[in-house]
N, C-alpha and C positions, 0 to 999 in steps of 0.2 A: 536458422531458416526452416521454417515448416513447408513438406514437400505434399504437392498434391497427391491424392488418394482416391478419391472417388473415380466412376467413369467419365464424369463432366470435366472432374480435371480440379476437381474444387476440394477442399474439406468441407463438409455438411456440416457436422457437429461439434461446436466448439466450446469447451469447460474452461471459465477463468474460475480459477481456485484462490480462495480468500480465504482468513481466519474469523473478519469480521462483517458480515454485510452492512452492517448499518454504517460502515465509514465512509466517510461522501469521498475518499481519494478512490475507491474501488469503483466507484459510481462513473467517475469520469475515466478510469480505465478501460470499465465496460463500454460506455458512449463512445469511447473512439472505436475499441475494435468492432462494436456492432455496427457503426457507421460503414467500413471495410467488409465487414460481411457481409448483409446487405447487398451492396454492390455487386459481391460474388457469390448471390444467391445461397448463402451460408447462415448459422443461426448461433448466436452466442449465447450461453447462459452463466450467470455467476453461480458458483454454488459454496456453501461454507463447509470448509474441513473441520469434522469434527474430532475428539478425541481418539473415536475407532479407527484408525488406521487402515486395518482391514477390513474392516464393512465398506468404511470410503472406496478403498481399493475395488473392491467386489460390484458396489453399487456402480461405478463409474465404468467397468467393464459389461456391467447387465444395461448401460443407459445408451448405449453403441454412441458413444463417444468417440471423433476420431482424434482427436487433439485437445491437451491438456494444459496449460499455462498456469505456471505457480506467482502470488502475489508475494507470497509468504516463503522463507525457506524450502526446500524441498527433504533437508535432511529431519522434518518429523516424519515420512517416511522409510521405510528400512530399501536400500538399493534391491532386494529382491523383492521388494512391491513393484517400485520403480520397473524393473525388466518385467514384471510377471503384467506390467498396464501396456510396455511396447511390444512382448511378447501374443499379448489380445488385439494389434497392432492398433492402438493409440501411440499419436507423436507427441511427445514429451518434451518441454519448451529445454533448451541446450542448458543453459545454465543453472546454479541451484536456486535460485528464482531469476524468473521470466522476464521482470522489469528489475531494471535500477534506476533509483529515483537522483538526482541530483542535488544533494540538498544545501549544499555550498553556492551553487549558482540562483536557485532558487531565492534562498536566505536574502545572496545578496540585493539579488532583483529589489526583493519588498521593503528591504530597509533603506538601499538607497533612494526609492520612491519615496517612501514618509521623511527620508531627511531633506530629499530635496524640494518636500513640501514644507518645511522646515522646524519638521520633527525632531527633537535631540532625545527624549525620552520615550521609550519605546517599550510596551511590557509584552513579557513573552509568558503564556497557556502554556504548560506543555500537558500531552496527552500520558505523557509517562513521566517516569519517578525521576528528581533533577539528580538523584544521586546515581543512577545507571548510567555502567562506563559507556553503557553502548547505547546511548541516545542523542545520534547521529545530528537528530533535529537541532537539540539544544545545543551540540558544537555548533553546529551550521551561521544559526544565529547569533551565538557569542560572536563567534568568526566576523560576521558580517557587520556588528552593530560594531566594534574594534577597526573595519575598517572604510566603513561610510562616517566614522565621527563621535557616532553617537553614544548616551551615557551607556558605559558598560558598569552597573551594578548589580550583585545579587537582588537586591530588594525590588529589582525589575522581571525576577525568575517566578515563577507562580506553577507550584510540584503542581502535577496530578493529583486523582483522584485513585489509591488502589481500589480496585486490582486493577488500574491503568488500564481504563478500556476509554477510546475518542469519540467522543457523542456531544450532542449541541449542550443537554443538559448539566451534563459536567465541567462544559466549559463556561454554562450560565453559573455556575453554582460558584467557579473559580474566580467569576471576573465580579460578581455580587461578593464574596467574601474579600477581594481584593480592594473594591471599591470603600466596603465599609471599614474597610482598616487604615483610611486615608487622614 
């Protein structure tokens, strides 16, 4: 829970922190909470964390920042950034990122929609490598497509693109190489 701060009773200034801007899930993170701010006379801004650390750190302290939201882990990092941004007193979202995303519910939403359009074959983009253990997505969707019905096959999997970054183009570039291999 982020505690109000200003004299209206509001937070003024509010940083959603991303790795990527150009990823349209940040885009619709932003839209909601600017929608919410707005309301409360408040102002959102996305900003992308870059490799500096410490300039981040510095920059977001010199930008009077009152509250911070991570999209992204919060352990790149170090906990004396972390204290040294609440200590500048910016509120700092509770968890080590700010959203969790659901992706088992999600997964299942979309698959059992296309099967019970009466889709069986279903190919799955991924934005990242299908060999990373921690590519929550691609469980999500195995998971899903296993239990709406549908065909579970590798040759349904379509790796990324390294260095795994999610853009419209990559995923044109995935679904054209896919299709010409038909």
């Amino acid at each position: 829970t982020v505690t109000n701060k200003s004299k209206k009773g509001c937070l003024r200034k509010i940083s959603l922190v991303v790795d990527n801007c150009s990823n349209p899930h940040y885009a619709q993170i932003f839209h909601g909470m600017n929608d919410v701010a707005q309301k409360n006379n408040c102002m959102v801004s996305m900003v992308e964390m870059g490799y500096d650390t410490e300039q981040f750190c510095r920059d977001l302290l010199n930008s009077r920042t009152d509250a911070v939201f991570f999209t992204v882990p919060r352990d790149q990092m170090s906990q004396q950034q972390i204290q040294q941004l609440q200590m500048g007193g910016i509120v700092v979202g509770n968890s080590n990122s700010s959203f969790q995303m659901d992706f088992n519910d999600a997964y299942f939403r979309v698959v059992k929609h296309l099967v019970d359009l009466g889709h069986k074959r279903i190919l799955y983009l991924s934005g990242l490598s299908l060999e990373d253990e921690e590519n929550m997505r691609c469980k999500a969707f195995r998971s899903a497509v296993q239990q709406c019905g549908a065909e579970d096959s590798p040759d349904l999997l379509v790796d990324g693109f390294y260095p795994y970054e999610t853009n419209m183009q990559n995923g044109y570039q995935a679904m054209k190489a896919r299709l010409e291999k038909k």
